[in-house]
C-alpha positions in Angstrom: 211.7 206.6 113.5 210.9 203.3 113.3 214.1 201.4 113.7 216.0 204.0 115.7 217.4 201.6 117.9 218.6 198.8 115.6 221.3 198.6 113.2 219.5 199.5 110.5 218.8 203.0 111.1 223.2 203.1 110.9 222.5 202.3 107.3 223.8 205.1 104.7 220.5 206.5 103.0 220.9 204.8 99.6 221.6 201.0 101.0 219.2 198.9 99.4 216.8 196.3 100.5 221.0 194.1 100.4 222.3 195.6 103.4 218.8 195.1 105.1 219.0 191.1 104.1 223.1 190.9 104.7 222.4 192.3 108.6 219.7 190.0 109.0 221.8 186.9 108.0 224.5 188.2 110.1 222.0 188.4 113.1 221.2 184.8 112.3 224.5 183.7 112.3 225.9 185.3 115.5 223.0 183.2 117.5 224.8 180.9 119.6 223.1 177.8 121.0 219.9 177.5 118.9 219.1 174.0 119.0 216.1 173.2 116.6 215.6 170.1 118.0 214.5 171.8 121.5 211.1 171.8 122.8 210.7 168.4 121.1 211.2 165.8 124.1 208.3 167.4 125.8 206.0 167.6 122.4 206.7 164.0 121.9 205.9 163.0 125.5 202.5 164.8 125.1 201.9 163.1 122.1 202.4 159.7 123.3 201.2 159.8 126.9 197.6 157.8 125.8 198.6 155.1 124.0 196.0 154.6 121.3 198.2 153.0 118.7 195.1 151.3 115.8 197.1 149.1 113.8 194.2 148.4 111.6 192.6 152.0 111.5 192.4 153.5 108.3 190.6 156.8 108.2 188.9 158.5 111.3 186.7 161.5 111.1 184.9 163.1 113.9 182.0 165.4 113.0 180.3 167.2 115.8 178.5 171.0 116.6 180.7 174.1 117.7 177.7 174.9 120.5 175.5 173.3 122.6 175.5 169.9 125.4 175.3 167.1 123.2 178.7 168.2 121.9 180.8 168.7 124.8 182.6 165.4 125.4 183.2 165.4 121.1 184.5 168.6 121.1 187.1 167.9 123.9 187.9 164.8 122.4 189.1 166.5 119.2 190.9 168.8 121.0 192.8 166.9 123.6 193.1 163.3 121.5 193.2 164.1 117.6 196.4 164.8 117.7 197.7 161.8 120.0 195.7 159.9 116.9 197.2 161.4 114.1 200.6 161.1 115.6 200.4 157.3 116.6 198.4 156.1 113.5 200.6 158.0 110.8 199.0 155.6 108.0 195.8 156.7 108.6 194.0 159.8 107.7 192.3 161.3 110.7 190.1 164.2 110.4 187.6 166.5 111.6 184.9 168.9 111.0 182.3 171.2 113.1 179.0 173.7 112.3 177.0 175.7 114.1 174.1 173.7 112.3 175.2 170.5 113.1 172.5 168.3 115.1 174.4 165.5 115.9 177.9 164.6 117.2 179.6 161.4 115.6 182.5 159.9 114.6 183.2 157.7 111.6 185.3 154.9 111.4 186.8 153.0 108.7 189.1 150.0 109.2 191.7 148.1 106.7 189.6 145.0 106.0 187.0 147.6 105.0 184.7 147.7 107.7 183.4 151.0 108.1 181.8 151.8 111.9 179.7 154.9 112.7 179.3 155.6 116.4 177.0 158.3 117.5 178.3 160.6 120.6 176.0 163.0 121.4 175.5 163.5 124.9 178.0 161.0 126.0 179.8 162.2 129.3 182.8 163.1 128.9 185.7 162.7 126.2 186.9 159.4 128.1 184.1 157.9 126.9 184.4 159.2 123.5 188.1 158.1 123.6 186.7 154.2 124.8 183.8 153.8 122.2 186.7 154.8 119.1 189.4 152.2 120.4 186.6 149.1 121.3 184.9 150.0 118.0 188.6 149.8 116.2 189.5 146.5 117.5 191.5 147.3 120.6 191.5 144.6 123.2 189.4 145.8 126.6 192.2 146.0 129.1 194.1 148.2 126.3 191.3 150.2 126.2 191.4 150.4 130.1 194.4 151.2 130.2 194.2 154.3 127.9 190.9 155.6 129.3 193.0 155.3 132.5 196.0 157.3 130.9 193.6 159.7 129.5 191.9 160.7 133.1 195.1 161.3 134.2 195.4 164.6 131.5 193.9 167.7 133.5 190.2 169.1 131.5 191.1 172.5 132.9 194.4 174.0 131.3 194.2 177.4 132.6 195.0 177.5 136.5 193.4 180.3 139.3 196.3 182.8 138.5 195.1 183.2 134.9 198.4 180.7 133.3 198.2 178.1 130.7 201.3 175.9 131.8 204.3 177.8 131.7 202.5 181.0 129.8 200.0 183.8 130.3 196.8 183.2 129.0 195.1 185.2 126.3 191.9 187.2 127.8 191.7 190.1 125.1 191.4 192.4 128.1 188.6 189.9 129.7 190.2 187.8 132.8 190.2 184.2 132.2 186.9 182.1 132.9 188.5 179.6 135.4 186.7 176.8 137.2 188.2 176.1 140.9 186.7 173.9 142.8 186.2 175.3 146.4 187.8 173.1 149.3 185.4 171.2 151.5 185.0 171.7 155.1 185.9 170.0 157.6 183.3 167.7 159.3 182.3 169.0 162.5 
């Protein structure tokens, strides 16, 4: 039986789908403690660790390929600085889109005196860079953009550790261990 061991399988045999929804709201109810405000501190703190607060930004899109060298460092910036963008510029709209035939990686840039600003990334570096050509190309003052790049190195590129854990959780393999990159330590001079 499928719900031998909850409450429901107590239920007489003619209780409707009422006495399913009554015993859910009653399970609701008799949580004590639920904060739904919990998990946010640390949310917001990832959100704002970079600063990259573009006063005059007003839409952002980065288009770049799902495979291949030339996309790496766009690819990585989507995925760890999008949403540090989004949530620090809520005014403008920031977007993104990827193929598999794309040749290029770039991002587009379109600022509130209408200036627009397209910057080609392909093959750049690393997502630092990325991260420093999109803040000097919207107007950010160098030592701001210093500063950021600065914050943004200090964010690990590897989120899944030796023993196979993304932070605090198991990572998904789908029956495959994780691929994890450690680097060795060095010997000793001798």
């Amino acid at each position: 039986m499928l719900f031998a061991h909850s409450a429901v399988s107590r239920l007489p045999v003619g209780a409707g789908s009422g006495a399913v929804r009554e015993l859910a709201k009653k399970a609701v109810r008799s949580r004590k403690g639920f904060d739904p405000t919990r998990g946010w501190a640390r949310l917001h703190e990832r959100l704002s660790e970079v600063p990259v607060h573009l006063p005059a930004l007003k839409k952002l899109e980065v288009v770049f390929g799902r495979a291949g060298d030339g996309h790496t460092a766009a690819r990585h910036f989507v995925r760890m600085h999008l949403a540090q963008l989004r949530f620090q510029n809520p005014d403008a709209s920031v977007s993104q889109s990827s193929s598999k035939l794309e040749k290029s990686s770039r991002v587009s840039i379109e600022l509130d005196g209408g200036e627009a600003v397209e910057l080609n990334v392909t093959g750049l570096a690393n997502r630092t860079e990325v991260l420093r050509q999109v803040l000097g190309a919207s107007g950010m003052e160098a030592a701001e953009v210093e500063a950021a790049a600065a914050a943004a190195t200090s964010i690990p590129d590897v989120t899944i550790d030796a023993a196979g854990y993304c932070g605090e959780r198991r990572a998904k393999g789908h029956g495959f261990p994780p691929r994890v990159i450690v680097p060795l330590p060095r010997r000793a001079a001798e």
